[in-house]
mmCIF entry with sequence, helices, sheets and N, C-alpha, C, O atoms, coordinates in Angstrom:
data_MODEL
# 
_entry.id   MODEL 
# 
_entity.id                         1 
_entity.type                       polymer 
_entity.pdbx_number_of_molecules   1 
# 
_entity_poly.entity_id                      1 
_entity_poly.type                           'polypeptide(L)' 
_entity_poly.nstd_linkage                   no 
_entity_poly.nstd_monomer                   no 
_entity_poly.pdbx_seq_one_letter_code       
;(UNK)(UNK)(UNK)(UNK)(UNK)(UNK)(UNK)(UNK)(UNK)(UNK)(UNK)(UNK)(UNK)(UNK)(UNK)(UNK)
(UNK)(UNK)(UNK)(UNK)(UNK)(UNK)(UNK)(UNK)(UNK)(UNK)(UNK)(UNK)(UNK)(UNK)(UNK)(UNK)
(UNK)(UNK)(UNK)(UNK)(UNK)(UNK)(UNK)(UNK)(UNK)(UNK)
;
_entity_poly.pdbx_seq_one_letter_code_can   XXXXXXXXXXXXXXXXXXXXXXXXXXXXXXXXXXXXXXXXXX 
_entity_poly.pdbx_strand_id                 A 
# 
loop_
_entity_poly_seq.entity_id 
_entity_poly_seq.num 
_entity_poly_seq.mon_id 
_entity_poly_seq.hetero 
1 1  UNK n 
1 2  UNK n 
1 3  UNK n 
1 4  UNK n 
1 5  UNK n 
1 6  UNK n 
1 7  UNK n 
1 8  UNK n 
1 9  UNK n 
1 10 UNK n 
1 11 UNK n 
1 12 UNK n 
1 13 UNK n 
1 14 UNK n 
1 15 UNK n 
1 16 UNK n 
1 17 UNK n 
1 18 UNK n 
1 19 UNK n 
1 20 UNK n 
1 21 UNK n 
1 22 UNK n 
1 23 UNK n 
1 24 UNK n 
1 25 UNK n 
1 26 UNK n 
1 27 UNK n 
1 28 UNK n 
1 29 UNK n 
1 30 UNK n 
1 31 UNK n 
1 32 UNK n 
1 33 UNK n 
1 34 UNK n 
1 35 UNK n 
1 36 UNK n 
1 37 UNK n 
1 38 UNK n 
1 39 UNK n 
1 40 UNK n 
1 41 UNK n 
1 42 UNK n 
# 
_struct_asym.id          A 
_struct_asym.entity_id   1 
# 
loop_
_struct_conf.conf_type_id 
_struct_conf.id 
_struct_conf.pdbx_PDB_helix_id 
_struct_conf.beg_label_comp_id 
_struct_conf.beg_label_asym_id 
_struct_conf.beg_label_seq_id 
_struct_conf.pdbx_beg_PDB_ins_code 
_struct_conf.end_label_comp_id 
_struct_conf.end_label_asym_id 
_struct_conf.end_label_seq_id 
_struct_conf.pdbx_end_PDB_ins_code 
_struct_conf.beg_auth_comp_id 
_struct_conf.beg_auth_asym_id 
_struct_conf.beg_auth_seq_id 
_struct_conf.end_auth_comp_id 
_struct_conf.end_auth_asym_id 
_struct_conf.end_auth_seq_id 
_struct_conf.pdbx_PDB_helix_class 
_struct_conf.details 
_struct_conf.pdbx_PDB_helix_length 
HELX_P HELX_P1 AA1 UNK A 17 ? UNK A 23 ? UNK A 17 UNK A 23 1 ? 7  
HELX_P HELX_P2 AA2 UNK A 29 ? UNK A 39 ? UNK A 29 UNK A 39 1 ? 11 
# 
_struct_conf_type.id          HELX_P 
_struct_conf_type.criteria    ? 
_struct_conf_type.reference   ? 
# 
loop_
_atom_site.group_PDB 
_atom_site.id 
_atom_site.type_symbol 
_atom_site.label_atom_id 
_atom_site.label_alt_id 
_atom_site.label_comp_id 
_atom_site.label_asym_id 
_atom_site.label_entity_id 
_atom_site.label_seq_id 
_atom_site.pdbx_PDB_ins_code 
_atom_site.Cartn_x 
_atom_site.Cartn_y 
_atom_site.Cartn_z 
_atom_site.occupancy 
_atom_site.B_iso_or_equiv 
_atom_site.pdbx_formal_charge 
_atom_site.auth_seq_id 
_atom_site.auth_comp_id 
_atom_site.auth_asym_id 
_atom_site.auth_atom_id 
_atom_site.pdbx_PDB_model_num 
ATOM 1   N N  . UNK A 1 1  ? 96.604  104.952 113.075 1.00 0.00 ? 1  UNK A N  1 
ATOM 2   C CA . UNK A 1 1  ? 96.833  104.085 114.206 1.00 0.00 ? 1  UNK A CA 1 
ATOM 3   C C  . UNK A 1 1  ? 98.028  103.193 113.916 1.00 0.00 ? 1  UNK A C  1 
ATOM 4   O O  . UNK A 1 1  ? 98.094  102.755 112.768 1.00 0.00 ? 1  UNK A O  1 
ATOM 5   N N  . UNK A 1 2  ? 99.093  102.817 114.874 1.00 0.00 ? 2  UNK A N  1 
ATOM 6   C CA . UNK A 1 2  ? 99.642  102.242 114.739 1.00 0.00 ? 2  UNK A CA 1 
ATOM 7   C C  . UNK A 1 2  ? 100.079 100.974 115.397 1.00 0.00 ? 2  UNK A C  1 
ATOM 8   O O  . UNK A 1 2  ? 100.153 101.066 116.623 1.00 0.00 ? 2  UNK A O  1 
ATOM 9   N N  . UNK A 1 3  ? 100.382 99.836  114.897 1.00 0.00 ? 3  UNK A N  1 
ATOM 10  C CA . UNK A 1 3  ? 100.390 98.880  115.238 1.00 0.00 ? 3  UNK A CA 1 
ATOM 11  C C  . UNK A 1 3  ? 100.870 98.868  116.670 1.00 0.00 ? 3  UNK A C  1 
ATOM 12  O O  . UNK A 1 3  ? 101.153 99.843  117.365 1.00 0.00 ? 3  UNK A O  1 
ATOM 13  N N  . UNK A 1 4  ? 100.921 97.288  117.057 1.00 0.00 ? 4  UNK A N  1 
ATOM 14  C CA . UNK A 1 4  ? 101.622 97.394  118.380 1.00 0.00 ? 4  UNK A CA 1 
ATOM 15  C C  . UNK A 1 4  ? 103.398 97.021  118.189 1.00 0.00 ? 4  UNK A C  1 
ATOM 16  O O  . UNK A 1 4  ? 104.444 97.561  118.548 1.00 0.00 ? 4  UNK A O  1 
ATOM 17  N N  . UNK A 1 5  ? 102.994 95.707  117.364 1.00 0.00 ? 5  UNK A N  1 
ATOM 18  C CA . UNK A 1 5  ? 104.202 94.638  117.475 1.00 0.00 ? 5  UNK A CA 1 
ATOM 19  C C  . UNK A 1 5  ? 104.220 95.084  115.989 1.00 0.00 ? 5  UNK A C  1 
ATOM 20  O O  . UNK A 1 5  ? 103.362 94.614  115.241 1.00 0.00 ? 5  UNK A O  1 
ATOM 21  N N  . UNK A 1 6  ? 105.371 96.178  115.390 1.00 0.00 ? 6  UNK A N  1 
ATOM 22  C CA . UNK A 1 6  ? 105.953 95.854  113.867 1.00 0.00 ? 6  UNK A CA 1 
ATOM 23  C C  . UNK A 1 6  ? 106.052 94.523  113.299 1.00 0.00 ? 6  UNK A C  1 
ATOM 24  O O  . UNK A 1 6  ? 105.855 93.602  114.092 1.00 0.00 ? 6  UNK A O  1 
ATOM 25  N N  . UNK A 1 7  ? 106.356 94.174  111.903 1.00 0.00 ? 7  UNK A N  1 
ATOM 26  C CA . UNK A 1 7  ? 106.293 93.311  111.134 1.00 0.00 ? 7  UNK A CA 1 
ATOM 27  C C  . UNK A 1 7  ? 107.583 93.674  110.319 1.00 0.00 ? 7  UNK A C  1 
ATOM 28  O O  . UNK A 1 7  ? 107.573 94.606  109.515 1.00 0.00 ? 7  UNK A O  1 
ATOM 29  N N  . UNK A 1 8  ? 108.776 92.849  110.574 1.00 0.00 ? 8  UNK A N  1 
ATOM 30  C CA . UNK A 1 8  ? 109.393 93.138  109.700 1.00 0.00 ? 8  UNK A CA 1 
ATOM 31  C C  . UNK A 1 8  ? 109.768 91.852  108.984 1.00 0.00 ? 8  UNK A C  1 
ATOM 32  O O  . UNK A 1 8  ? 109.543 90.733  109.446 1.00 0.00 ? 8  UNK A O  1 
ATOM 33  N N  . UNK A 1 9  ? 110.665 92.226  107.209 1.00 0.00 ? 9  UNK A N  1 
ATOM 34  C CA . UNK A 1 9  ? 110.961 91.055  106.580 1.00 0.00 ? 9  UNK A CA 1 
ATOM 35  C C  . UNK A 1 9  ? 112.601 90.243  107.161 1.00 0.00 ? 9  UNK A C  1 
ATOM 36  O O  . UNK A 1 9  ? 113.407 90.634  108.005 1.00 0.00 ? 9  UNK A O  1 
ATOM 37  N N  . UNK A 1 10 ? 112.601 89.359  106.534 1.00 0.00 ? 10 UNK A N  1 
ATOM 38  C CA . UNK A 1 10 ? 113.833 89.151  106.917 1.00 0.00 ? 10 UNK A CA 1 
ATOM 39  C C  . UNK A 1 10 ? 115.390 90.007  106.461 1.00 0.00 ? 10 UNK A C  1 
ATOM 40  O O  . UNK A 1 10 ? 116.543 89.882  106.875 1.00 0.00 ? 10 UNK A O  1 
ATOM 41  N N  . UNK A 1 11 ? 114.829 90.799  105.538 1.00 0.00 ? 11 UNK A N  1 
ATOM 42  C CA . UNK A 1 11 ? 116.088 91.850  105.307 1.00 0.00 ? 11 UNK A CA 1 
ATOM 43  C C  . UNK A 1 11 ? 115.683 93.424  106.663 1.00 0.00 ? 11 UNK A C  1 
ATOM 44  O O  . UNK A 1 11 ? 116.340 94.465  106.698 1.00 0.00 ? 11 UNK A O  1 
ATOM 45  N N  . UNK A 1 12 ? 114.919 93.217  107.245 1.00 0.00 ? 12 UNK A N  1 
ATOM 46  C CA . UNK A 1 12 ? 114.520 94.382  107.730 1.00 0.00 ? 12 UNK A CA 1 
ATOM 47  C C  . UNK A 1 12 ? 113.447 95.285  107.420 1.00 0.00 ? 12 UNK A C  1 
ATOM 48  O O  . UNK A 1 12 ? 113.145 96.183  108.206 1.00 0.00 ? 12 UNK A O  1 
ATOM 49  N N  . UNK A 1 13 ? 112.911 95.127  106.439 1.00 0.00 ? 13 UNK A N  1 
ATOM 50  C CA . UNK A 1 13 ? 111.981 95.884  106.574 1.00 0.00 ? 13 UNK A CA 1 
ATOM 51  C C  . UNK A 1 13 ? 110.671 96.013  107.007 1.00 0.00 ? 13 UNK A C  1 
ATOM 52  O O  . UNK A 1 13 ? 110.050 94.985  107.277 1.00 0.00 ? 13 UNK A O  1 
ATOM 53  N N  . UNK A 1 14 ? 110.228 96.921  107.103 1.00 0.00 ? 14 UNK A N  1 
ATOM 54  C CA . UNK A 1 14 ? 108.849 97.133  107.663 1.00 0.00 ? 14 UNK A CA 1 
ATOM 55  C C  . UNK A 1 14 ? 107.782 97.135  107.150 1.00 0.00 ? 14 UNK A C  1 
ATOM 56  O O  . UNK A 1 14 ? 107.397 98.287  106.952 1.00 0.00 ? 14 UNK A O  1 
ATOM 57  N N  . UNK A 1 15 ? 107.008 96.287  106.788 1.00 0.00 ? 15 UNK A N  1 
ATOM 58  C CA . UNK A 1 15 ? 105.861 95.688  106.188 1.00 0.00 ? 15 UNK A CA 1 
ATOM 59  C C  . UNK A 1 15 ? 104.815 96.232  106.501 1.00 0.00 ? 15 UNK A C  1 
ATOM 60  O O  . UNK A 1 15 ? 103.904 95.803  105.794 1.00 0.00 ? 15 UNK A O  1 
ATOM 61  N N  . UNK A 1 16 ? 104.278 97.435  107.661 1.00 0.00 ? 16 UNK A N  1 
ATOM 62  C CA . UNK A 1 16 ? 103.341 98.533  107.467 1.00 0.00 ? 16 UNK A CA 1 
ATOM 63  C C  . UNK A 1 16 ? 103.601 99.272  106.592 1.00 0.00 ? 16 UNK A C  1 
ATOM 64  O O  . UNK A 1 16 ? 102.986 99.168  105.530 1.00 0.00 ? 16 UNK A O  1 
ATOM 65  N N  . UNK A 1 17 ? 104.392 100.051 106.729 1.00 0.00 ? 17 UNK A N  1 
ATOM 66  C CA . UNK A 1 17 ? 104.996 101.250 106.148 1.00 0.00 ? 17 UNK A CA 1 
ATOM 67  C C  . UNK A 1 17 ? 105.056 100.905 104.625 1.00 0.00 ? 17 UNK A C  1 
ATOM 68  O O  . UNK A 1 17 ? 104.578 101.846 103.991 1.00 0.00 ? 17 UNK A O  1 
ATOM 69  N N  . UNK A 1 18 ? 105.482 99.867  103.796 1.00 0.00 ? 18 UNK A N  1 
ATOM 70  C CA . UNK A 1 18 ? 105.437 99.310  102.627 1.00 0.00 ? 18 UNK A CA 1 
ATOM 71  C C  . UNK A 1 18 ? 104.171 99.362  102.557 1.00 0.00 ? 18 UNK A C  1 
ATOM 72  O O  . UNK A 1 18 ? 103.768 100.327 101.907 1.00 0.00 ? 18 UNK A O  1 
ATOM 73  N N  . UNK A 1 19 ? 103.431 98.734  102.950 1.00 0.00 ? 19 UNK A N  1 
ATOM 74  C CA . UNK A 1 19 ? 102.082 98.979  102.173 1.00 0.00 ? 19 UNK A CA 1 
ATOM 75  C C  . UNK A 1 19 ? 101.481 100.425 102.433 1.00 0.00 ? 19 UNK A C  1 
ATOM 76  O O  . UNK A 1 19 ? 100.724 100.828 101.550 1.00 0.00 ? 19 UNK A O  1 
ATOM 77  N N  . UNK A 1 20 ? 101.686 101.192 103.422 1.00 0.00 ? 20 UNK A N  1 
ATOM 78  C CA . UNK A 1 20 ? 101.480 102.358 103.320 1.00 0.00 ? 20 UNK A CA 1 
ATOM 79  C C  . UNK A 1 20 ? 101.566 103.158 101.889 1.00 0.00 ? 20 UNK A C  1 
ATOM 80  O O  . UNK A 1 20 ? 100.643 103.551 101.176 1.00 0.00 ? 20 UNK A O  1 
ATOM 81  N N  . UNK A 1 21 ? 103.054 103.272 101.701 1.00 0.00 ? 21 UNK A N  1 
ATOM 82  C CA . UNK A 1 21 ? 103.654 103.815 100.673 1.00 0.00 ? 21 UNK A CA 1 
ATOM 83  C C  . UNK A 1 21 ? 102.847 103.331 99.654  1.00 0.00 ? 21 UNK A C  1 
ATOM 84  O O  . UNK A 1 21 ? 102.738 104.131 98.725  1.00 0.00 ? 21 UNK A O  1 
ATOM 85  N N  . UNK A 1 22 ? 102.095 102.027 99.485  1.00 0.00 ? 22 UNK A N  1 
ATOM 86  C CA . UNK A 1 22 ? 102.147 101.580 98.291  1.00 0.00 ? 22 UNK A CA 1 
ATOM 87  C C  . UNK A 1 22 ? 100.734 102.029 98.229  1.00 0.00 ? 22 UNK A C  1 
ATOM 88  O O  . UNK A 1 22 ? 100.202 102.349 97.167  1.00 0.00 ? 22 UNK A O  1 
ATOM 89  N N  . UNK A 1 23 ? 100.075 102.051 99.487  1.00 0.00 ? 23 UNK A N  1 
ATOM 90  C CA . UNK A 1 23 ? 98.738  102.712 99.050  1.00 0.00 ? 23 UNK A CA 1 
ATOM 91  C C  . UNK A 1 23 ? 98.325  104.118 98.344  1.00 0.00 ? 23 UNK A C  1 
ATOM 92  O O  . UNK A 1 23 ? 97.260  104.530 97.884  1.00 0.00 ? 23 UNK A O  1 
ATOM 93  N N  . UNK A 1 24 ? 99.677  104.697 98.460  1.00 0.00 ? 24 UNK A N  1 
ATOM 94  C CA . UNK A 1 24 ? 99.847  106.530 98.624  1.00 0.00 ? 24 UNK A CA 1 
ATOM 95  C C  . UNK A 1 24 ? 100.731 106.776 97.558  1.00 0.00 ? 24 UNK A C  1 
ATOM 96  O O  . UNK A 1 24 ? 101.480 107.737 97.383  1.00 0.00 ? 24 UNK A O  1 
ATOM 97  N N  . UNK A 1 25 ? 100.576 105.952 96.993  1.00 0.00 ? 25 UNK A N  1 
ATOM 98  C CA . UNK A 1 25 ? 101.579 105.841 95.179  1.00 0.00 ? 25 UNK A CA 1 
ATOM 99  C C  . UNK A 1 25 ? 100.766 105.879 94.184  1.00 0.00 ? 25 UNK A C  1 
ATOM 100 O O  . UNK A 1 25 ? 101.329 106.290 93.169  1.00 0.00 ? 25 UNK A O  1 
ATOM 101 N N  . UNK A 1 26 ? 99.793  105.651 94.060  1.00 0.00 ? 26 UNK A N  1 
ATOM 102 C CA . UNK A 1 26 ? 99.099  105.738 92.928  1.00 0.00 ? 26 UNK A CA 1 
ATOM 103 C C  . UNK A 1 26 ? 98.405  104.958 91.646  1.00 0.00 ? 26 UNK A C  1 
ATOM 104 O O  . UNK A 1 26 ? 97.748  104.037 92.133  1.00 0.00 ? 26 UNK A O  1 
ATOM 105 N N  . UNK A 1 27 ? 98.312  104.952 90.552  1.00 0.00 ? 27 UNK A N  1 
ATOM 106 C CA . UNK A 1 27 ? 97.654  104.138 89.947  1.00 0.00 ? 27 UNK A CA 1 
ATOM 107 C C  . UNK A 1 27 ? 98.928  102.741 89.674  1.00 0.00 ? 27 UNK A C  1 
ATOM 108 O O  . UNK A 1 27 ? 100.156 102.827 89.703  1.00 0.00 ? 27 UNK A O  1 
ATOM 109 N N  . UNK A 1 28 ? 98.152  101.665 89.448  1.00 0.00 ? 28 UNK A N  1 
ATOM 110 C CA . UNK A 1 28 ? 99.040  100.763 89.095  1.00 0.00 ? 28 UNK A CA 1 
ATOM 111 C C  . UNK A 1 28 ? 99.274  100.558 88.101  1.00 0.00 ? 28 UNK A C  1 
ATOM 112 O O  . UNK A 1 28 ? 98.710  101.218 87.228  1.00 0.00 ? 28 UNK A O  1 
ATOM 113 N N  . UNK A 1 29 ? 100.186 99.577  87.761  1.00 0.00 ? 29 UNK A N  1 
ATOM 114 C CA . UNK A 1 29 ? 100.600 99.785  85.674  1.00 0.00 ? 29 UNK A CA 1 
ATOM 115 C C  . UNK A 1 29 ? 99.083  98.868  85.169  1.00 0.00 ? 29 UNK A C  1 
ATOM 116 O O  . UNK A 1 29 ? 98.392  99.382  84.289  1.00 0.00 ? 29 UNK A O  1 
ATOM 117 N N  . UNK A 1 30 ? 98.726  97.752  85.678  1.00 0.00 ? 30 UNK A N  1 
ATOM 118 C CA . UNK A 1 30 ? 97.052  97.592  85.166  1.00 0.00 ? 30 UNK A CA 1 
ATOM 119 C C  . UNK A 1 30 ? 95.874  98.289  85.078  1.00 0.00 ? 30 UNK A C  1 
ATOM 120 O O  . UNK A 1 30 ? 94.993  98.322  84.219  1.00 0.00 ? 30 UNK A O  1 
ATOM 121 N N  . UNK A 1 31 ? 96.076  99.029  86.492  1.00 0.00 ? 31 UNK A N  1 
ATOM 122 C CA . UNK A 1 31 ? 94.688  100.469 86.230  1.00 0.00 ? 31 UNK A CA 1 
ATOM 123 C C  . UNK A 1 31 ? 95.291  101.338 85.471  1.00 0.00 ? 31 UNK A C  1 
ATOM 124 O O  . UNK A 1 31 ? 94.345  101.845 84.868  1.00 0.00 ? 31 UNK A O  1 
ATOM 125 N N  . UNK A 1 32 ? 96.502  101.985 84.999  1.00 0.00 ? 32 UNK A N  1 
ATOM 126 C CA . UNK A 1 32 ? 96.313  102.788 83.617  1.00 0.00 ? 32 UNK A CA 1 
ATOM 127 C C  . UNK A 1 32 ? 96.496  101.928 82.814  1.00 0.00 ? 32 UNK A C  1 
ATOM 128 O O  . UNK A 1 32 ? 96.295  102.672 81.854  1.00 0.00 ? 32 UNK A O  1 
ATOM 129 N N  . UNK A 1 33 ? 96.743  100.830 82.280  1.00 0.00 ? 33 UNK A N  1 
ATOM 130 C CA . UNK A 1 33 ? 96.234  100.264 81.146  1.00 0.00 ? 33 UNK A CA 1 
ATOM 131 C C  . UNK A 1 33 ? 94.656  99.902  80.496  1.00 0.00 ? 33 UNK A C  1 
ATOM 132 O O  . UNK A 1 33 ? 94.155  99.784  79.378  1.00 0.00 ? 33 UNK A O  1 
ATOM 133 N N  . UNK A 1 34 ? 94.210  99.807  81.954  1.00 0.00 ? 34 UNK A N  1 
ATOM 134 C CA . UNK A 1 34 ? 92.672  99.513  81.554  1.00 0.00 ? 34 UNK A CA 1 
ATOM 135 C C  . UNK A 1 34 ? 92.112  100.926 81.410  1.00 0.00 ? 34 UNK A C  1 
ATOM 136 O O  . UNK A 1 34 ? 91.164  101.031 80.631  1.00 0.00 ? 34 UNK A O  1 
ATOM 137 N N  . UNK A 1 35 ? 92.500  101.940 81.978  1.00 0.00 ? 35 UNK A N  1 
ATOM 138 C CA . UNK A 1 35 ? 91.938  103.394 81.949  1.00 0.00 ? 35 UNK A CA 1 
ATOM 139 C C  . UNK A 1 35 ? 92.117  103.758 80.500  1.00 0.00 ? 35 UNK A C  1 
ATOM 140 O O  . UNK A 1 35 ? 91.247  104.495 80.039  1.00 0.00 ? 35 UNK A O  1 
ATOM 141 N N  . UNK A 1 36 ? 93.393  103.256 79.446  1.00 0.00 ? 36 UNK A N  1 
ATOM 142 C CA . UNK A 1 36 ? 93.598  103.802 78.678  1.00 0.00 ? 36 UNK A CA 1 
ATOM 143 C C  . UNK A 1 36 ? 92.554  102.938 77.545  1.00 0.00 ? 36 UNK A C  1 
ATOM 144 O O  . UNK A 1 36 ? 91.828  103.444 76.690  1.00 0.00 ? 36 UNK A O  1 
ATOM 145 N N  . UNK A 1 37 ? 92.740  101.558 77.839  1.00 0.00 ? 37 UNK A N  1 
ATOM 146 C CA . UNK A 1 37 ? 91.837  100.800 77.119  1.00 0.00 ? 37 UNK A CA 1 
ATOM 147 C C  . UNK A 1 37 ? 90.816  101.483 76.915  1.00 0.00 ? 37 UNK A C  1 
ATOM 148 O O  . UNK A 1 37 ? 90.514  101.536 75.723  1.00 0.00 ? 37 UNK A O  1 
ATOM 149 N N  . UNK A 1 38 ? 89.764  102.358 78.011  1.00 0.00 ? 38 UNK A N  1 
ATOM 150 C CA . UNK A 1 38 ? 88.516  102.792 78.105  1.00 0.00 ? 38 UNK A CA 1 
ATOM 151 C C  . UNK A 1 38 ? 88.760  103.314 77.347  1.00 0.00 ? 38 UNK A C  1 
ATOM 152 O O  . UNK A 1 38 ? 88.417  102.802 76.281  1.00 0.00 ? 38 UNK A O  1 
ATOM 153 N N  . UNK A 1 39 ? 89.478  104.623 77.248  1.00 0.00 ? 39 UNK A N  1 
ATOM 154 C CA . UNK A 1 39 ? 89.732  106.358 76.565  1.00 0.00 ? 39 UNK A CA 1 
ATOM 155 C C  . UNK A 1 39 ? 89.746  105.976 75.365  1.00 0.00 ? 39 UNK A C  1 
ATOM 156 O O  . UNK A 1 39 ? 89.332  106.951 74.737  1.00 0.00 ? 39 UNK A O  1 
ATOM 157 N N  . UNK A 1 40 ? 90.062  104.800 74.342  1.00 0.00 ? 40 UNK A N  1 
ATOM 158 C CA . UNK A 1 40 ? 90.488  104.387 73.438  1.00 0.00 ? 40 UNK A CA 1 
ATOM 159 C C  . UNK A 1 40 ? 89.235  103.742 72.769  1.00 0.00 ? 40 UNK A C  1 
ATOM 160 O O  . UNK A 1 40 ? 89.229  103.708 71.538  1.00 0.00 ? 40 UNK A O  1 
ATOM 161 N N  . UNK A 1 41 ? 88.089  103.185 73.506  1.00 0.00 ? 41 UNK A N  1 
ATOM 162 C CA . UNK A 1 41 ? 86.708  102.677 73.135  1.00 0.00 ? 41 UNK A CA 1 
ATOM 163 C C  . UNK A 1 41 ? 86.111  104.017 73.286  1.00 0.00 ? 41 UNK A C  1 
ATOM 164 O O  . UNK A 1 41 ? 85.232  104.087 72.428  1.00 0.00 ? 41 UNK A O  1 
ATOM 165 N N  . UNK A 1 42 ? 86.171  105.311 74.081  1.00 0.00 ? 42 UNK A N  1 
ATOM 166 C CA . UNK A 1 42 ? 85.014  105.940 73.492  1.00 0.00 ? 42 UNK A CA 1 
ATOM 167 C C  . UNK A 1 42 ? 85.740  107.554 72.743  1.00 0.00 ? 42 UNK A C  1 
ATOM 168 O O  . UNK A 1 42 ? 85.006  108.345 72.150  1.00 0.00 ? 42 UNK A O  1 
# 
Protein backbone atom coordinates (compact mmCIF):
# COMPACT_ATOMS: atom_id res chain seq x y z
CA UNK A 1 0.00 0.00 0.00
CA UNK A 2 1.05 3.17 -0.66
CA UNK A 3 1.00 6.23 0.99
CA UNK A 4 -0.99 9.17 -0.01
CA UNK A 5 1.13 12.35 0.67
CA UNK A 6 5.13 11.17 0.23
CA UNK A 7 7.58 12.22 2.86
CA UNK A 8 10.46 13.63 1.67
CA UNK A 9 13.91 14.92 3.39
CA UNK A 10 15.16 18.10 2.81
CA UNK A 11 17.76 16.85 0.24
CA UNK A 12 14.91 14.98 -1.51
CA UNK A 13 14.52 11.99 -0.53
CA UNK A 14 11.93 9.66 0.08
CA UNK A 15 11.53 8.44 3.48
CA UNK A 16 9.12 5.37 2.55
CA UNK A 17 11.16 3.87 0.21
CA UNK A 18 14.34 4.26 2.69
CA UNK A 19 12.90 2.39 5.14
CA UNK A 20 11.65 0.00 2.73
CA UNK A 21 15.07 -0.77 1.47
CA UNK A 22 16.22 -0.88 4.88
CA UNK A 23 13.75 -3.40 5.87
CA UNK A 24 14.76 -5.70 2.75
CA UNK A 25 18.58 -5.44 3.56
CA UNK A 26 19.13 -7.63 6.04
CA UNK A 27 20.83 -8.38 9.21
CA UNK A 28 22.26 -5.43 11.02
CA UNK A 29 25.97 -5.05 12.12
CA UNK A 30 24.45 -5.70 15.98
CA UNK A 31 22.31 -8.78 15.02
CA UNK A 32 25.41 -10.48 13.50
CA UNK A 33 27.41 -9.58 16.26
CA UNK A 34 25.13 -10.95 18.78
CA UNK A 35 24.45 -14.07 16.41
CA UNK A 36 28.10 -14.59 16.44
CA UNK A 37 28.42 -13.99 20.19
CA UNK A 38 25.82 -17.01 20.45
CA UNK A 39 27.82 -19.46 17.89
CA UNK A 40 30.83 -18.72 20.03
CA UNK A 41 29.02 -19.78 23.62
CA UNK A 42 27.84 -23.01 22.28
Amino acid sequence: MKPKNKQFTAAGTDIEEVKRLNAASGLTYNQVKARLANQKKN
